[in-house]
PAVEXMI-622226 format. One record per residue (C-alpha): residue in three letters; x, y, z. Coordinates in nm, 3 decimals. Example, Ala and Ser with C-alpha at 12.3 -4.5 7.8 and 13.67 -1.06 7.14 Angstrom:
! residues 2
ALA | 1.230 | -0.450 | 0.780
SER | 1.367 | -0.106 | 0.714
This chain:
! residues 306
UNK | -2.338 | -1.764 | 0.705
UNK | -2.291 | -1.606 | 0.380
UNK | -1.953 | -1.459 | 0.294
UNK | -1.927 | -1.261 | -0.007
UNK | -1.621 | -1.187 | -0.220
UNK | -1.667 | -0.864 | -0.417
UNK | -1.336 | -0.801 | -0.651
UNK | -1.364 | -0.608 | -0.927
UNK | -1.005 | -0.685 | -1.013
UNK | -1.027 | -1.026 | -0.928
UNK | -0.820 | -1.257 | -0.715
UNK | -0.568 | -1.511 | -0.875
UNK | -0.792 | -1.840 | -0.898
UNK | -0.539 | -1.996 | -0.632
UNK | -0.658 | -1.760 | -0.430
UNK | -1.035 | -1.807 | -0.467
UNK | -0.937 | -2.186 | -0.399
UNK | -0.744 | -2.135 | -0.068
UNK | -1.059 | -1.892 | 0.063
UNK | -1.298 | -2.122 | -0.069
UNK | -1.117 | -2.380 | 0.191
UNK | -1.144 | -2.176 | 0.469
UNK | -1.516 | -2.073 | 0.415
UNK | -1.593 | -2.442 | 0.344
UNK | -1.441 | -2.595 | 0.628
UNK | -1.620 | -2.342 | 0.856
UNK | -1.982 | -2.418 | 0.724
UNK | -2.000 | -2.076 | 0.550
UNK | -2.120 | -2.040 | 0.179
UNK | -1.865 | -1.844 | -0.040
UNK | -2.054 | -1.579 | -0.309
UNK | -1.791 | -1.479 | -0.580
UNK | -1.832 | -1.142 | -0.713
UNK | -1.563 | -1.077 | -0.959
UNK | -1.508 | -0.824 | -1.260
UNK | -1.856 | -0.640 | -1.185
UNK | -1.913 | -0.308 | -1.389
UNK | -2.146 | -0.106 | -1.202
UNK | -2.187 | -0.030 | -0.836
UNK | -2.563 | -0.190 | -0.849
UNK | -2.418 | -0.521 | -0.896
UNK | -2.212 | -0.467 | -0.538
UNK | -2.533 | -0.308 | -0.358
UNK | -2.757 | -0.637 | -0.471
UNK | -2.460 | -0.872 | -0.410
UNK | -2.417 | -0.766 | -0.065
UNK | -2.754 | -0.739 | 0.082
UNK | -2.819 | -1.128 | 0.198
UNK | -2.423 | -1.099 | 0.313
UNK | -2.301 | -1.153 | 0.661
UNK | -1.951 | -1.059 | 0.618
UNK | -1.761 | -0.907 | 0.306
UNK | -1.381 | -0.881 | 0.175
UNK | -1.287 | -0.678 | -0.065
UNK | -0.990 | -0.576 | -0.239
UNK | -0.948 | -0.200 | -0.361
UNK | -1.300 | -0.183 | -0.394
UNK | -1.489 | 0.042 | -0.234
UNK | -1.715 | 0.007 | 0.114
UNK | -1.913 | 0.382 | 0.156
UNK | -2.205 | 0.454 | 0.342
UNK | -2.429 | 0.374 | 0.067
UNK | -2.287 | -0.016 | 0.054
UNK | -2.336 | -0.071 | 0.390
UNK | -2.694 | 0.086 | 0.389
UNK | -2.803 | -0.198 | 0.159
UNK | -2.589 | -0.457 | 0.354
UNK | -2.845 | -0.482 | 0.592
UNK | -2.707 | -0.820 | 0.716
UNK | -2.349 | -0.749 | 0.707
UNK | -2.169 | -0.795 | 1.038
UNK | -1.796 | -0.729 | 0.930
UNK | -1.568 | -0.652 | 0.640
UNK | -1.253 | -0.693 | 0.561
UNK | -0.999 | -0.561 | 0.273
UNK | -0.727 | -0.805 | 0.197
UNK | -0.432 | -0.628 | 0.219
UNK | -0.282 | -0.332 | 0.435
UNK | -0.423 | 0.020 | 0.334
UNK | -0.822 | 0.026 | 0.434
UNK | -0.895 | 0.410 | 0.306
UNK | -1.149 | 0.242 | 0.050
UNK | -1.358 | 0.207 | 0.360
UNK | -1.562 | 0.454 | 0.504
UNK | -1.497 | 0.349 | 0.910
UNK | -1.692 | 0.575 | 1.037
UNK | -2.027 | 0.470 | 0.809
UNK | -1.885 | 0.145 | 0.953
UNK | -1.875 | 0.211 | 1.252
UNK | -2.263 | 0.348 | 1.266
UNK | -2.422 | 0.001 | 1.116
UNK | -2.208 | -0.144 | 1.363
UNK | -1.973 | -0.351 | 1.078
UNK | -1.621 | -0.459 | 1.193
UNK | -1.376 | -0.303 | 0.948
UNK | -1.074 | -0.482 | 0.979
UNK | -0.732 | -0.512 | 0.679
UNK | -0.426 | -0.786 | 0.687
UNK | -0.123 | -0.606 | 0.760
UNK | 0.172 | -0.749 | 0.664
UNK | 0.041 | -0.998 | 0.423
UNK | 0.182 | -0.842 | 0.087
UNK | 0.466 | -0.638 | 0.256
UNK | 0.724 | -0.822 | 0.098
UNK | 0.583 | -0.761 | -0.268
UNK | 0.618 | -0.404 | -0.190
UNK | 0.914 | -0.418 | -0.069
UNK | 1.012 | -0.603 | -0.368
UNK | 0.851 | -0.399 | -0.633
UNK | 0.984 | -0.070 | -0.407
UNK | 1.361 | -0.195 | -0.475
UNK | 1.275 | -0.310 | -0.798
UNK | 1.170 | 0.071 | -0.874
UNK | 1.504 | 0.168 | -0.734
UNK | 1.692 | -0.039 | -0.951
UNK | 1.474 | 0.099 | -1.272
UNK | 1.600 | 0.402 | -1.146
UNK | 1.949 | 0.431 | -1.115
UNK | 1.991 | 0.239 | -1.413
UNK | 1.862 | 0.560 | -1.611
UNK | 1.547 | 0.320 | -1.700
UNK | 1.765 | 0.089 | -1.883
UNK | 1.796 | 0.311 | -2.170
UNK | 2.120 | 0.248 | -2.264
UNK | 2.352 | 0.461 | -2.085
UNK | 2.551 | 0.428 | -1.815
UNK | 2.389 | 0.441 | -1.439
UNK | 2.501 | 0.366 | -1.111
UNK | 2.475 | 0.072 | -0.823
UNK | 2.269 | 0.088 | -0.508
UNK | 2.538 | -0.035 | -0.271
UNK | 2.648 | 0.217 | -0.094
UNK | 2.425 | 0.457 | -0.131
UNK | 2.197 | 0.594 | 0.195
UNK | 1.810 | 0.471 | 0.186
UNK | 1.597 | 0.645 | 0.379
UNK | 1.272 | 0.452 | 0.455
UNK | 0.932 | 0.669 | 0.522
UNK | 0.737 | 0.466 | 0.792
UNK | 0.898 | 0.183 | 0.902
UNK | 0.615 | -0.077 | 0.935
UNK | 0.554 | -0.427 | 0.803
UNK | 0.668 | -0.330 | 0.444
UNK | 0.936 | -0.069 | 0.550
UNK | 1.090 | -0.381 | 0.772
UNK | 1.103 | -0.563 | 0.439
UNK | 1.286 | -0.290 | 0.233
UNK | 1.532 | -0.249 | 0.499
UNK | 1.635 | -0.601 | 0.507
UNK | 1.669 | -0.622 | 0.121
UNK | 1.812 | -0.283 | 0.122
UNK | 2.053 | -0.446 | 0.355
UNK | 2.152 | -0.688 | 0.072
UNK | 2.175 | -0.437 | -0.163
UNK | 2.459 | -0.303 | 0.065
UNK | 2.287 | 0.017 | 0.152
UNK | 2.327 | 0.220 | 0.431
UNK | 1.921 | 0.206 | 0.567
UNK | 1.764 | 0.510 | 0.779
UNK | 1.432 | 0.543 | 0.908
UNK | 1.192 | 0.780 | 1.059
UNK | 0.890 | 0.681 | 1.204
UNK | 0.719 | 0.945 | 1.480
UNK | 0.511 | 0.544 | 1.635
UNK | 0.830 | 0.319 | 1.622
UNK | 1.038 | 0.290 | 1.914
UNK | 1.422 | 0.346 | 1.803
UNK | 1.478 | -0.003 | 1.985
UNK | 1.280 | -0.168 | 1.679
UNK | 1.478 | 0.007 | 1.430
UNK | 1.814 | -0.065 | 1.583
UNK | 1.723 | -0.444 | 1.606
UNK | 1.694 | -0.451 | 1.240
UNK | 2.008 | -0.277 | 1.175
UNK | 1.825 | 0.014 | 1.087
UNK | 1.975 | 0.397 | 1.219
UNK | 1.671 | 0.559 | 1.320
UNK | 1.618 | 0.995 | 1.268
UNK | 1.396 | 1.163 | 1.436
UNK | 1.217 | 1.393 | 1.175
UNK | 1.116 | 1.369 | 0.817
UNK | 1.362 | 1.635 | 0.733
UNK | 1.645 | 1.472 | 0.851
UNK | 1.593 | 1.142 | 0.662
UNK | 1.512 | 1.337 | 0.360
UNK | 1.840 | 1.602 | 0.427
UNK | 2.069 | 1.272 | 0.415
UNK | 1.953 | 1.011 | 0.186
UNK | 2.012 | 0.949 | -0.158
UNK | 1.677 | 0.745 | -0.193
UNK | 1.344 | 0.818 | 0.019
UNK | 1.090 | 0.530 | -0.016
UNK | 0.719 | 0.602 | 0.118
UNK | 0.519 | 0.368 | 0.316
UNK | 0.279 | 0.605 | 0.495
UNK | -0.059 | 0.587 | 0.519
UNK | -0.321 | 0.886 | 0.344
UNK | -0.386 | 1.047 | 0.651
UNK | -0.500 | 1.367 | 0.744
UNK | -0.142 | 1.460 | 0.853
UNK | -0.003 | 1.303 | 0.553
UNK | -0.193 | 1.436 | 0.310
UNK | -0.008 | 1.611 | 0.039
UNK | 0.297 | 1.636 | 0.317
UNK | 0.518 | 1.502 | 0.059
UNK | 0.604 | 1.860 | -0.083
UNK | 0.868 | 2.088 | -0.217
UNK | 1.042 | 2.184 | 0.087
UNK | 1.050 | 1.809 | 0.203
UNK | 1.176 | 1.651 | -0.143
UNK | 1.410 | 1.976 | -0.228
UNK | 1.642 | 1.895 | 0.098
UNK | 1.740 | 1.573 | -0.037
UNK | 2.073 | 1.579 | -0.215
UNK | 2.187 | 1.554 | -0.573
UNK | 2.102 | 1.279 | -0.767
UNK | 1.772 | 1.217 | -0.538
UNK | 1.470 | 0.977 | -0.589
UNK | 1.161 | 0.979 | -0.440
UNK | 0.984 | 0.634 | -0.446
UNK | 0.647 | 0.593 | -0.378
UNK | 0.453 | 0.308 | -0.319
UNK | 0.223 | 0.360 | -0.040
UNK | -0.040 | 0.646 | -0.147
UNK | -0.123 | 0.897 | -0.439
UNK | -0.269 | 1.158 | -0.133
UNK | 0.076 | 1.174 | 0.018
UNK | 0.234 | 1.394 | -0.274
UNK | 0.208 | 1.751 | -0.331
UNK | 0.185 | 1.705 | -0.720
UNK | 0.172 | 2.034 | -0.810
UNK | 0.467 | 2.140 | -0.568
UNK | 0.691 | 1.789 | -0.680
UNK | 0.652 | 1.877 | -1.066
UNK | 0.764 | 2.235 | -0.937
UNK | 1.057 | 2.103 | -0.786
UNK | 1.149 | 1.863 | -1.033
UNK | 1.151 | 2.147 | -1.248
UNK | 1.404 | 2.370 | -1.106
UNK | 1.613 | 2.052 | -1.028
UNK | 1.668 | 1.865 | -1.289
UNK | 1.836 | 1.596 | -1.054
UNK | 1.553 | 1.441 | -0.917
UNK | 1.364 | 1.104 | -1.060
UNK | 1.031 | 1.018 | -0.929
UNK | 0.894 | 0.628 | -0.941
UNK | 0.583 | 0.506 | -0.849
UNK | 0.320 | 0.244 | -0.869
UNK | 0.005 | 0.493 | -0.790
UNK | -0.044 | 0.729 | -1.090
UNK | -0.015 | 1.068 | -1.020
UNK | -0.344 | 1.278 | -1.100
UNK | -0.123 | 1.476 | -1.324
UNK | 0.050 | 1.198 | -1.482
UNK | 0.064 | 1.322 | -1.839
UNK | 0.195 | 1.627 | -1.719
UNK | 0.481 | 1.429 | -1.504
UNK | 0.544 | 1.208 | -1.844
UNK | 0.565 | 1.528 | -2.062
UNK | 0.808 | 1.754 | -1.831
UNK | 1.031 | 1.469 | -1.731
UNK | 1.135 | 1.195 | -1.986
UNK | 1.400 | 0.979 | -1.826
UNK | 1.285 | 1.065 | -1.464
UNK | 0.972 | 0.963 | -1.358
UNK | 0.794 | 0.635 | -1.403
UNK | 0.470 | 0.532 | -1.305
UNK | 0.297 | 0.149 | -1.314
UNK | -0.062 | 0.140 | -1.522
UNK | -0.176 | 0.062 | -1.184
UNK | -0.082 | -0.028 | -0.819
UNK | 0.107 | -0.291 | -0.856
UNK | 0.229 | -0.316 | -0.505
UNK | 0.047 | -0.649 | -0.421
UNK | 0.018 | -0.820 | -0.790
UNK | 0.210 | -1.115 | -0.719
UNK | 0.070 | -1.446 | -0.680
UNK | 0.220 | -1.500 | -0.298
UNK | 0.041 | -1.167 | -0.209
UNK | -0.278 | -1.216 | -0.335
UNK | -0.311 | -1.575 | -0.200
UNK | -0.184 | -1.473 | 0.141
UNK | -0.411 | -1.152 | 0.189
UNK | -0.728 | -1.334 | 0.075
UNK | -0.627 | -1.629 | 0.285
UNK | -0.584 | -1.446 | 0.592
UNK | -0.889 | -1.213 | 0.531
UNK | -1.128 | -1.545 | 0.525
UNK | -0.978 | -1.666 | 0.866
UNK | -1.023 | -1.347 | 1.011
UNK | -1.386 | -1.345 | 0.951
UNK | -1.390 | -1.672 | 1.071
UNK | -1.203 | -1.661 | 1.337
UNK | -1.443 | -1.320 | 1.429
UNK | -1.749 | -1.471 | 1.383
UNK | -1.671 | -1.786 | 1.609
UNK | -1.490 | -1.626 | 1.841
UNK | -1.522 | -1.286 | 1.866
UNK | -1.138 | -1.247 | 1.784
UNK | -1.133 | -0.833 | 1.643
UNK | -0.736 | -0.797 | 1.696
UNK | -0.735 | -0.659 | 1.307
UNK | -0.974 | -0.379 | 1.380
UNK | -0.971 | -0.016 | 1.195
UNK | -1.274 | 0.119 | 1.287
UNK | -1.417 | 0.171 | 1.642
């Protein structure tokens, strides 16, 4: 059983190690494919494999065409919109992710964003704290749960809205759940996103959304690029000159965001979401047992495609 790992930004080495250990100690034979340059190198890497993880790398129709062995494949961390489920789904590949593996390095960087931000990007002047102040969390999954609860040592008030989450769940967590995007937007100082690029959430982030939050808002964003209505945000932003943006996906129009808005908006080089050692280790970790534990027993509770 050959298991391949195609990064082309590669795992920490710890990483490589602990999947190494899983992929050993079920009989399988571990194929590193790190730093490649050209998609050719993934299409003749993959075409002796039986199962595949990936990072942010990308799994289209084309990829699995040559993977003419391939049985599943799985990308080591939460979002899975690198892979195309329903090619997938037609050369019969499981397609399956690890939630919840780097939610608390989100959650981390998300707060750490927040704090960036209110300090006026430590640039010398004077900002302002994060206690007290209203946090309104977008989606309140595995890394939503996690920015609530260190929101909650922050001393911030935390709201939520998420259409799939019973209120019980919130509530449990201390969390006072709203039922619409507009009212979590309408009364929090701080929005942070953790939806997935959907067709319904595509570009949903927009000017109408974003404009009802009050003075002295910021939008955080560390789930998806799709999500935001650029051109409608930098409109916005525009007329009120209030509102800081922070992100770790870069914006398509990212000079343009840099050039209007010195002082309130911020964007990482890259996603930076799940760059931590702990993260890495865990989501590469758990995507080797998962094809282990699929190809021995069948187990396909992580499943995205159908």
């Amino acid at each position: 059983m050959k298991v391949l790992l195609a990064t082309e930004k590669p795992f920490a080495a710890v990483a490589v190690k602990g999947i190494k250990e899983v992929t050993d100690a079920a009989g399988y034979e571990l194929v590193l494919l790190e730093k490649y340059t050209d998609k050719s190198q993934l299409l003749e890497a993959v075409a002796d494999a039986d199962a595949l993880i990936i990072r942010s790398d990308k799994v289209d129709a084309e990829v699995l065409e040559a993977a003419k062995q391939l049985k599943i494949v799985v990308r080591a961390g939460a979002g899975y919109d690198n892979i195309d489920l329903e090619a997938a789904t037609a050369h019969k590949v499981v397609a399956m992710n690890t939630p919840g593996q780097n939610a608390n390095a989100v959650a981390e960087l998300a707060l750490g964003l927040m704090v960036y931000a209110v300090r006026n990007f430590y640039n010398g002047t004077s900002g302002s704290e994060l206690k007290g102040k209203k946090i309104g969390i977008h989606a309140f999954g595995n890394v939503g749960r996690n920015v609530a609860r260190i929101a909650q040592g922050f001393g911030m008030d935390v709201l939520a809205y998420d259409a799939y989450c019973p209120d019980e769940a919130m509530i449990a967590a201390a969390v006072t759940p709203v039922h619409s995007a507009e009212d979590l937007y309408r009364n929090c100082d701080i929005v942070s996103l953790h939806i997935p690029a959907t067709a319904e959430t595509r570009q949903s982030i927009n000017r109408a959304l974003v404009g009802m939050m009050p003075k002295g808002a910021i939008l955080v964003n560390t789930a998806r690029k799709e999500v935001i209505n650029e051109d409608e945000l930098i409109a916005l932003m525009q007329e009120r000159q209030d509102i800081k943006y922070v992100t770790d996906i870069m914006p398509d129009a990212d000079m343009k965001f840099r050039s209007l808005f010195p002082g309130r908006y911020f964007a990482t080089p890259k996603k930076m979401g799940a760059q931590t050692t702990e993260a890495n280790t865990n989501a590469g970790i758990a995507a080797a047992r998962q094809i282990v534990d699929f190809i021995e027993n069948g187990n396909t509770r992580f499943q995205v495609n159908k």
